[in-house]
C-alpha positions as a printed NumPy array, in Angstrom:
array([[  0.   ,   0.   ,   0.   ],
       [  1.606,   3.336,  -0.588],
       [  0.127,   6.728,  -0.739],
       [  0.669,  10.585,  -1.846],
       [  1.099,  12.708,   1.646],
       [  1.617,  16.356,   2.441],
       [  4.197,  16.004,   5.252],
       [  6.527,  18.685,   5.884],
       [ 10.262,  17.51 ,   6.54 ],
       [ 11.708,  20.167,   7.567],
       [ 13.031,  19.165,  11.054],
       [ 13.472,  15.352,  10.024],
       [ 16.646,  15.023,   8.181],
       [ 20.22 ,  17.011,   8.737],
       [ 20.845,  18.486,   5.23 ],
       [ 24.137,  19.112,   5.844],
       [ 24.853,  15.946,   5.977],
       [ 23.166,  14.977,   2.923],
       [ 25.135,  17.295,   0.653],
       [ 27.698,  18.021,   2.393],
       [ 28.987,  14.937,   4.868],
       [ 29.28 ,  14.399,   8.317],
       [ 31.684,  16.561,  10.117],
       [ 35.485,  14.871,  11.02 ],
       [ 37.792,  15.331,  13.158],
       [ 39.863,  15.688,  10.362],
       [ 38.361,  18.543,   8.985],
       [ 37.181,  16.263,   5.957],
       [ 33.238,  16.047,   5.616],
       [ 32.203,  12.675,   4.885],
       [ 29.153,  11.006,   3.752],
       [ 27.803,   7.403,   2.22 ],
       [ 29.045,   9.261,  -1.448],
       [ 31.698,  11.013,  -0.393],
       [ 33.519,   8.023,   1.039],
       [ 33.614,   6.279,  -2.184],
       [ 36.035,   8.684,  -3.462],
       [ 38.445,   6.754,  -1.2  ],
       [ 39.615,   3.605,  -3.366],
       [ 39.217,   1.446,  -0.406],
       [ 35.852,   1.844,   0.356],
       [ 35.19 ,   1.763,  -3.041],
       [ 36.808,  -1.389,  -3.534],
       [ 35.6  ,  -3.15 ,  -0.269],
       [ 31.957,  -2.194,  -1.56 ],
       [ 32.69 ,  -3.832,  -5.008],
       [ 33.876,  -6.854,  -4.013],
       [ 31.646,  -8.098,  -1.509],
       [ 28.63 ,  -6.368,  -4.089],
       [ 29.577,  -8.434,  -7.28 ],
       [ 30.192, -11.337,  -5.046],
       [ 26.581, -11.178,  -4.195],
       [ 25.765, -10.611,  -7.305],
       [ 27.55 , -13.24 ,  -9.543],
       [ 25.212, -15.808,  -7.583],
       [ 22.67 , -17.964,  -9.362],
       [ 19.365, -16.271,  -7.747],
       [ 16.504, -18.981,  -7.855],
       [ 13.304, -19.072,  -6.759],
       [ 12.766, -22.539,  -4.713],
       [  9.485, -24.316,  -3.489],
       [  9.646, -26.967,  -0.965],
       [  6.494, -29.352,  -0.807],
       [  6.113, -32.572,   1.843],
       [  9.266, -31.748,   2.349],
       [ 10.876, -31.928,  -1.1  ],
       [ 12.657, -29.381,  -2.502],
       [ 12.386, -28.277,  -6.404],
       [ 12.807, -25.504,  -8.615],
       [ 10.09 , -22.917,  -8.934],
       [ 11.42 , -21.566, -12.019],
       [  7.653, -21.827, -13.854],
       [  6.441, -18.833, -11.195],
       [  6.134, -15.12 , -12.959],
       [  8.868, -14.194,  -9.651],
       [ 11.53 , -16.35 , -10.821],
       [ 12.262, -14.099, -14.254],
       [ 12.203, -11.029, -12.218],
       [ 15.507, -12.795,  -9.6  ],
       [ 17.328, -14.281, -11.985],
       [ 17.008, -11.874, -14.845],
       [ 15.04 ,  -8.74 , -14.566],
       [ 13.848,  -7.032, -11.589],
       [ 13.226,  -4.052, -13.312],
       [ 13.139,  -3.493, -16.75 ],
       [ 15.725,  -0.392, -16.142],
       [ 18.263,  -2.735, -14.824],
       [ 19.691,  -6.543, -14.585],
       [ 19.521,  -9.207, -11.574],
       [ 23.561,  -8.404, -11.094],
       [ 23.214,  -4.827, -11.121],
       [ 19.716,  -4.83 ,  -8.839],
       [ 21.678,  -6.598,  -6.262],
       [ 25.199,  -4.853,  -6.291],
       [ 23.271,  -1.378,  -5.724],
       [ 21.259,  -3.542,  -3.237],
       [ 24.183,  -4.632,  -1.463],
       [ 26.646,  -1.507,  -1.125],
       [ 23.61 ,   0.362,   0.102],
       [ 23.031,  -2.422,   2.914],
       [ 27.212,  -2.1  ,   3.692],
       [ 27.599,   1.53 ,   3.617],
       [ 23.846,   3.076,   4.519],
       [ 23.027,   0.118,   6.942],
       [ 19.977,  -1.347,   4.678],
       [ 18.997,  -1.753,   1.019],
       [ 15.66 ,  -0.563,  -0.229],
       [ 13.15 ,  -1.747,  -3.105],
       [  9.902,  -0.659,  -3.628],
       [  7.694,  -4.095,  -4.776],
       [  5.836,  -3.026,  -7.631],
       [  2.322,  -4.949,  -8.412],
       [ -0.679,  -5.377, -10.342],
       [ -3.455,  -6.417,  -8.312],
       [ -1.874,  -8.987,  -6.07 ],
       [  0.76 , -10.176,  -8.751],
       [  4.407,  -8.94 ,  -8.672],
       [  5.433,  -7.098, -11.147],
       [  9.225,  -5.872, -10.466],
       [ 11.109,  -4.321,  -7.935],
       [ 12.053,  -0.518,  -8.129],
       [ 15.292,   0.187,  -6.032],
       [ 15.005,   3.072,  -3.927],
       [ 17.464,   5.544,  -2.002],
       [ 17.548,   4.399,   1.861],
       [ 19.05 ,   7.983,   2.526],
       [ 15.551,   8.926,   1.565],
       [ 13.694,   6.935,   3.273],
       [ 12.761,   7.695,   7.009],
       [ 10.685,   4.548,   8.653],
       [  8.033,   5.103,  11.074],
       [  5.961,   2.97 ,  13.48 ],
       [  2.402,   4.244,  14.069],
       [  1.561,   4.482,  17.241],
       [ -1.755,   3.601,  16.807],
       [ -1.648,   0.122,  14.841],
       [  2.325,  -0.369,  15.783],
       [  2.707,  -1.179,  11.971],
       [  5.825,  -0.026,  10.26 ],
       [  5.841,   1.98 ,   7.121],
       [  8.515,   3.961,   4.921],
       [  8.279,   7.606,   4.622],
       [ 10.263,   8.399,   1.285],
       [ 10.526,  12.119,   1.196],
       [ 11.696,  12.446,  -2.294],
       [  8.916,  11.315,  -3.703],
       [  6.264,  12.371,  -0.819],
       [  5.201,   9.165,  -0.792],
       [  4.089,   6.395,   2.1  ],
       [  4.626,   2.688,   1.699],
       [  3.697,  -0.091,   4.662],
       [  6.398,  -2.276,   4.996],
       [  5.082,  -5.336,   3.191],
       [  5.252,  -3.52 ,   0.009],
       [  8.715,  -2.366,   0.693],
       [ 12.054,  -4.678,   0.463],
       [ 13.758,  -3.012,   3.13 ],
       [ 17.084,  -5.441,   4.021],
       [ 18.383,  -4.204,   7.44 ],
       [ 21.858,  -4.986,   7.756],
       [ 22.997,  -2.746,  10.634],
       [ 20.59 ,  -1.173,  13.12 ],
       [ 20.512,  -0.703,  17.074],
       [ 16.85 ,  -1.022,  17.064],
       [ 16.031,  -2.905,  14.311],
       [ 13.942,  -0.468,  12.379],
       [ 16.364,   2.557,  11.706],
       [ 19.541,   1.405,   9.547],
       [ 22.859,   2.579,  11.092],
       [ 25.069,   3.85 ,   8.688],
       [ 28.436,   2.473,   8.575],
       [ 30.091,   5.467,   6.77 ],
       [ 28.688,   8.103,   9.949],
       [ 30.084,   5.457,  12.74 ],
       [ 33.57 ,   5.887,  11.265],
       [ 33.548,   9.032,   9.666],
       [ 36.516,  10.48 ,  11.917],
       [ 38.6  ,   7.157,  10.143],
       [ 37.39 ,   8.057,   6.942],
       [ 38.126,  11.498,   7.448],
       [ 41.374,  11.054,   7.948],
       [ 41.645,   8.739,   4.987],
       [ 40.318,  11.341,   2.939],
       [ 42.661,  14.106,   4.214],
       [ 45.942,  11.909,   3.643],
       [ 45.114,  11.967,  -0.034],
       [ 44.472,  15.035,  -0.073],
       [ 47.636,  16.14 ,   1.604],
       [ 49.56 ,  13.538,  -1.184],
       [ 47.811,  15.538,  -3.91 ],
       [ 49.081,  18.772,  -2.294],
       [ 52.435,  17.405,  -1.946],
       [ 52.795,  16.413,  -5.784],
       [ 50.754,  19.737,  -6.83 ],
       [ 53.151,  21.721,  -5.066],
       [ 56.544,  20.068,  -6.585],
       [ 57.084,  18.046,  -3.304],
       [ 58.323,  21.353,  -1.357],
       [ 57.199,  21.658,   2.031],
       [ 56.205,  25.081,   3.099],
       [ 58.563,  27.426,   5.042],
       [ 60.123,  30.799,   5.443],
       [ 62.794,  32.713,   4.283],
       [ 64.748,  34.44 ,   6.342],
       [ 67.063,  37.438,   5.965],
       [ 68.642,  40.134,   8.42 ],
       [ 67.475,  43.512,   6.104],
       [ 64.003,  45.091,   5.591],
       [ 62.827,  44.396,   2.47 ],
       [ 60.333,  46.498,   0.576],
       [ 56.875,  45.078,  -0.906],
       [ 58.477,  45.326,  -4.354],
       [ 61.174,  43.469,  -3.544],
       [ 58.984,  40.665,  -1.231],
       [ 56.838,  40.598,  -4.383],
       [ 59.873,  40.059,  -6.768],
       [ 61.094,  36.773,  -4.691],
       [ 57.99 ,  35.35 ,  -4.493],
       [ 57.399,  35.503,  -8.343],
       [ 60.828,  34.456,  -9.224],
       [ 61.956,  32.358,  -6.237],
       [ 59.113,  30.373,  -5.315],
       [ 57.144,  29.766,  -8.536],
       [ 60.683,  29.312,  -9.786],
       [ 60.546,  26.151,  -7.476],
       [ 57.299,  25.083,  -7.866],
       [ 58.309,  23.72 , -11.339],
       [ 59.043,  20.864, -12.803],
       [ 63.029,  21.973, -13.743],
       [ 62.592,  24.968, -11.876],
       [ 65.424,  26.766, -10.053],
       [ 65.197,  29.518,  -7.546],
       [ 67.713,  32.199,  -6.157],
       [ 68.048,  33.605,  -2.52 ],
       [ 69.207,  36.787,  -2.781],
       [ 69.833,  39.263,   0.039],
       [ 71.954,  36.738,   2.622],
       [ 68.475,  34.495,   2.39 ],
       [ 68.019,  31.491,   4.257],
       [ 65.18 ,  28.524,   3.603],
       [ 63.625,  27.478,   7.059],
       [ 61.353,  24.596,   6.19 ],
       [ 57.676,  24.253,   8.217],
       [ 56.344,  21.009,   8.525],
       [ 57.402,  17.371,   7.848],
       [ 58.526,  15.451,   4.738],
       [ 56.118,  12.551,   3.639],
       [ 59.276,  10.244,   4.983],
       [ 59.086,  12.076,   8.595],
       [ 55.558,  12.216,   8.562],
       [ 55.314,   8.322,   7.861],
       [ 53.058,   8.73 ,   5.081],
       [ 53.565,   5.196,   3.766],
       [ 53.319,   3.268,   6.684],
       [ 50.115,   5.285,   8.211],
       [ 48.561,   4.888,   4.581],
       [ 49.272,   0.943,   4.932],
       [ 47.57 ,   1.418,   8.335],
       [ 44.245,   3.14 ,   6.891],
       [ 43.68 ,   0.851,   4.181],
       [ 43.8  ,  -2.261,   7.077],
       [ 41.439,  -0.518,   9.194],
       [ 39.347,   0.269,   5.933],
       [ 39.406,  -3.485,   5.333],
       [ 38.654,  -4.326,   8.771],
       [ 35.641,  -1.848,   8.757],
       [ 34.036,  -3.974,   6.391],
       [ 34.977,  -7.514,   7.009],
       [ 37.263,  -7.341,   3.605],
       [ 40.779,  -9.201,   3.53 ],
       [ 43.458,  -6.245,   2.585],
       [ 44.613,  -8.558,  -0.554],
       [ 41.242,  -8.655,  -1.921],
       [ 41.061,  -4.696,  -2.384],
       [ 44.759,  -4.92 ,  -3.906],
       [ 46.892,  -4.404,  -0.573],
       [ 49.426,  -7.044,  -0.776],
       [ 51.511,  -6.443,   2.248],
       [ 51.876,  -9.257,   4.259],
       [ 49.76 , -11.369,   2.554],
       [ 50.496, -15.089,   2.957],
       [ 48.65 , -16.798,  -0.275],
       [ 49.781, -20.508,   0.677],
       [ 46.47 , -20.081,   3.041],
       [ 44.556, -18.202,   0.253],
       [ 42.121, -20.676,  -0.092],
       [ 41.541, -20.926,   3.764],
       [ 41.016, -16.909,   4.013],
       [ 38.505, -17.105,   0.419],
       [ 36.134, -19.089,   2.69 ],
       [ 36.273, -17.029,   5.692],
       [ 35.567, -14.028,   3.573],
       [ 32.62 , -15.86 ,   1.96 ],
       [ 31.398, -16.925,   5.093],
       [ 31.706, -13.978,   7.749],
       [ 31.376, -11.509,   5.068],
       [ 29.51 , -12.161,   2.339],
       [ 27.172, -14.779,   3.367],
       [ 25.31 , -13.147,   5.893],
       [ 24.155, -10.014,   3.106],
       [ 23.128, -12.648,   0.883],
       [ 21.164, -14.352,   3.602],
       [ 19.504, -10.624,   4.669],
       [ 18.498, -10.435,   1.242],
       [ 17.003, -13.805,   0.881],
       [ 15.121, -13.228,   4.241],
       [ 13.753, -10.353,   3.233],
       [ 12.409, -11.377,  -0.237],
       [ 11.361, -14.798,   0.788],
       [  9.019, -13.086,   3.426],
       [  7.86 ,  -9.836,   1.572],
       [  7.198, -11.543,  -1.745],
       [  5.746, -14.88 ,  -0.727],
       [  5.703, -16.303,   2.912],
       [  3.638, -12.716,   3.94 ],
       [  1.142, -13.498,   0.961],
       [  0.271, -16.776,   1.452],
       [  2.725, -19.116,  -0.307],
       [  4.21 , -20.229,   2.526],
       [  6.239, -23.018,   0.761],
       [  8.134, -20.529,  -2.164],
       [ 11.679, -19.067,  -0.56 ],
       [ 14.668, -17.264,  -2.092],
       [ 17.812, -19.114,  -2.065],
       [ 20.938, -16.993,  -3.568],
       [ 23.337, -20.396,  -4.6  ],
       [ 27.064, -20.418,  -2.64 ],
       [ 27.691, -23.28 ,  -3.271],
       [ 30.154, -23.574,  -6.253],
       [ 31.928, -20.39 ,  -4.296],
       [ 32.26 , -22.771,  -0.647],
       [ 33.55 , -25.74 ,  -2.585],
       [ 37.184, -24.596,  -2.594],
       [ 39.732, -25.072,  -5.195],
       [ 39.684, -28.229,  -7.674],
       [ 41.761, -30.976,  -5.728],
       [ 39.08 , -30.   ,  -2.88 ],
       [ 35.987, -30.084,  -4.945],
       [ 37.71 , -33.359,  -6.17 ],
       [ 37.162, -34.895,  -2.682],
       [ 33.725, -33.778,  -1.561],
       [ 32.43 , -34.835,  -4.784],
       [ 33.68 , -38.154,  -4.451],
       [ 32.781, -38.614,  -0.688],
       [ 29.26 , -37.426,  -1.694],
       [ 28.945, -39.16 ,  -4.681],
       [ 30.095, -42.806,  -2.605],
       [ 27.49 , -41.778,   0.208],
       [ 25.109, -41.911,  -1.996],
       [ 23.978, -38.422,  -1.13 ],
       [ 24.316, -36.873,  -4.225],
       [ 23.725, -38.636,  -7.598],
       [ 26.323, -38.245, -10.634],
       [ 23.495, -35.591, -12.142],
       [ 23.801, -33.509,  -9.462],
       [ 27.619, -33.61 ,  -9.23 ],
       [ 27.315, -32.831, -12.459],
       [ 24.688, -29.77 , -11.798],
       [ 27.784, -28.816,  -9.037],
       [ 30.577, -28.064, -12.034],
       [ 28.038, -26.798, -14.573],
       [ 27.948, -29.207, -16.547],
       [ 24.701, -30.952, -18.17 ],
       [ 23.242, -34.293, -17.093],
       [ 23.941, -37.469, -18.696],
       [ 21.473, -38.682, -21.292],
       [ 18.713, -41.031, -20.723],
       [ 18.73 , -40.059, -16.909],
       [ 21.666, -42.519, -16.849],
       [ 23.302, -40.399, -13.8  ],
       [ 19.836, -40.135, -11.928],
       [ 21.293, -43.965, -10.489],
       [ 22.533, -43.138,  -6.319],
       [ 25.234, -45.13 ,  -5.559],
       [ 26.563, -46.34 ,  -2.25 ],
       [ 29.132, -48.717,  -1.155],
       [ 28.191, -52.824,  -1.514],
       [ 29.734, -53.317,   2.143],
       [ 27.4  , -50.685,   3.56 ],
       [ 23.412, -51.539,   4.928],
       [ 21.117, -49.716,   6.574],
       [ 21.11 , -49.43 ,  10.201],
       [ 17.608, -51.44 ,  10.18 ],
       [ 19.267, -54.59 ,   8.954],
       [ 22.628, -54.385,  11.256],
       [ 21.26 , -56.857,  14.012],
       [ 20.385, -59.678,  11.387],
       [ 23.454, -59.27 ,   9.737],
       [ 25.327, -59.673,  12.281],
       [ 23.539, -62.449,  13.432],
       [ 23.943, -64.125,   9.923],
       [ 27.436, -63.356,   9.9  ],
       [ 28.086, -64.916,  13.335],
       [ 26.305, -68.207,  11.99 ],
       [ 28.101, -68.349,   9.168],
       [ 31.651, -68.228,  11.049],
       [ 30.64 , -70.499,  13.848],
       [ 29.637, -72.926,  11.054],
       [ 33.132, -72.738,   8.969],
       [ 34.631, -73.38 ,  12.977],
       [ 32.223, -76.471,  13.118],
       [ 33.627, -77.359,   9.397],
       [ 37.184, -76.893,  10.763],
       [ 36.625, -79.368,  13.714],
       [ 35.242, -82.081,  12.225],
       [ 37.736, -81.781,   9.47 ],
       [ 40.444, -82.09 ,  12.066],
       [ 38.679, -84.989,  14.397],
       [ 38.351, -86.98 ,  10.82 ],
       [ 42.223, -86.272,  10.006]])
């Protein structure tokens, strides 16, 4: 349900903040767009977005306890290929996804037609102010841009970081003073390099110079400097005092090493992954992909999943239809070690060689030949392990009576 409402905003939102940022320590205002200009936030958004977002997305139905693909419901196009006809699965969910990282939740308005859905329309979360009534205690979304009001089961609204559990808590604004800083040691690089890598200083000298002559130095000593091949003369018995620090004394590299960790550790993103290869170890590679699929990216995908599995069919009626984004070929490892599970499942009997198959891409064998389960011929079900052990024990107190007799007749 959404509606048209005259609501004035005008003591609801900090503007500032919206255009310009949130004020830093630093001096550097910073904000969910601003902070992107910093190429490890930007990177740490894209990775664990298009990881998200490379997925298969189905649509899955589970019926007396069977699981199959719903891929013949009108829902299934709309995941897997278009929620909206303005934009793909991959991008829907990367936008999705670096909204619910650096804005604390992701926001789609479900579009419908009568009780059928009909897309998804992503929306702006730093637009969107939601608000309990206190009369029914039912949630809605106020989106200001658009005037509009939308209750909360029309509204994909993935929560990723809240204190209460209504109101997303923005990442960027909880560690704006360490962005800030980020921000202001590029800067500082780009003033360093725009300024010919001088520092700034004085000049000193034990006469009175006139304005002409103050004038004259600058234009011919300091500009002289500040170019590439430039070279400057100190005239008048004048000294250089230098203010400040070099980049070396300043320990520009190492505190720059330190920011991009901390960047990295703000969102749960090894430093290698976002192109910092300092101490990175790759004979445990493998070992660190997984824990970055797992602690990191997993839980997004399963906040998404959540939230459309309940908004688009558990809350209208088809309690049975869920969204599963697949991890599967991602959690299997490298090839030795997809080698192995596929062989332990495939001897269980717990997958069959179609689905192994299904597991590496590749199509099923003709004929349903690999729909066969196979298990080991010296394996039996736990129902028959009493009488064949009991037939077993016959059987080797007979060959003992056979040995006896053999030996009383020799």
């Amino acid at each position: 349900m959404s509606e048209k409402r005259n609501i004035s905003f005008a003591n609801g939102a900090d503007w500032a903040s919206i255009f310009a940022g949130y004020a830093t320590k630093a001096g550097t205002p910073i904000n969910e767009n601003s902070a992107q200009r910093i190429s490890t936030v930007h990177q740490c958004l894209d990775v664990v977005s298009r990881t998200v977002a490379s997925f298969p997305w189905r649509l899955m139905e589970k019926v007396n306890g069977i699981k199959s693909n719903a891929q013949n419901r009108p829902e299934s196009k709309l995941l897997k290929q278009r929620p909206h006809k303005h934009y793909s699965s991959h991008i829907f969910r990367k936008i999705l996804v670096i909204s619910m990282m650096s804005k604390g939740a992701g926001a789609a308005k479900i579009l419908q037609e009568g009780s059928r859905i009909t897309g998804y329309e992503l929306r702006n979360v730093s637009n969107i102010l939601p608000v309990v009534s206190p009369k029914t205690d039912e949630l809605y979304y106020y989106d200001y841009h658009d005037n509009e009001i939308t209750h909360s089961d029309d509204m994909i609204y993935a929560l990723a970081h809240s204190r209460d559990g209504v109101t997303p808590l923005s990442i960027i604004n909880l560690h704006r003073d360490g962005l800030g800083t980020a921000a202001k040691l590029g800067d500082f690089a780009s003033d360093f390099w725009k300024n010919g890598t001088f520092i700034n200083g004085f000049l000193e000298t034990d006469t009175t110079l006139t304005p002409d002559q103050k004038l004259t130095i600058r234009n011919e000593v300091i500009q002289g400097l500040g170019r590439n091949g430039g070279i400057g003369f100190l005239e008048y018995g004048m000294k250089f005092k230098g203010v400040g620090m070099a980049m070396k004394d300043a320990e520009f590299i190492a505190f720059h090493n330190h920011t991009v960790t901390d960047i990295c550790r703000m969102f749960g993103v090894p430093p290698w992954m976002v192109g910092h290869y300092a101490n990175a170890n790759f004979n445990s590679s493998e070992q660190m992909v997984l824990s970055f699929v797992n602690n990191t990216v997993r839980p997004y995908a399963h906040l998404i999943d959540e939230e459309f599995t309940y908004k688009s069919f558990q809350n209208r009626g088809l309690e049975n239809v869920y969204s599963k984004l697949e991890m599967k070929g991602l959690l299997q490892g490298d090839i030795k070690s997809r080698a192995d599970f596929n062989k332990t499942m495939l001897g269980l009997g717990v997958y069959d060689i179609d689905e192994v198959r299904s597991l590496e891409d590749l199509n099923p064998l003709p004929d349903d030949k690999g729909k066969t389960r196979l298990v080991p011929s010296n394996m039996i079900s736990l129902d028959y392990v009493e009488e064949f052990s009991k037939s077993l024990a016959d059987k080797i107190a007979a060959k003992m009576e056979q040995a006896e007799k053999k030996e009383t007749n020799d």
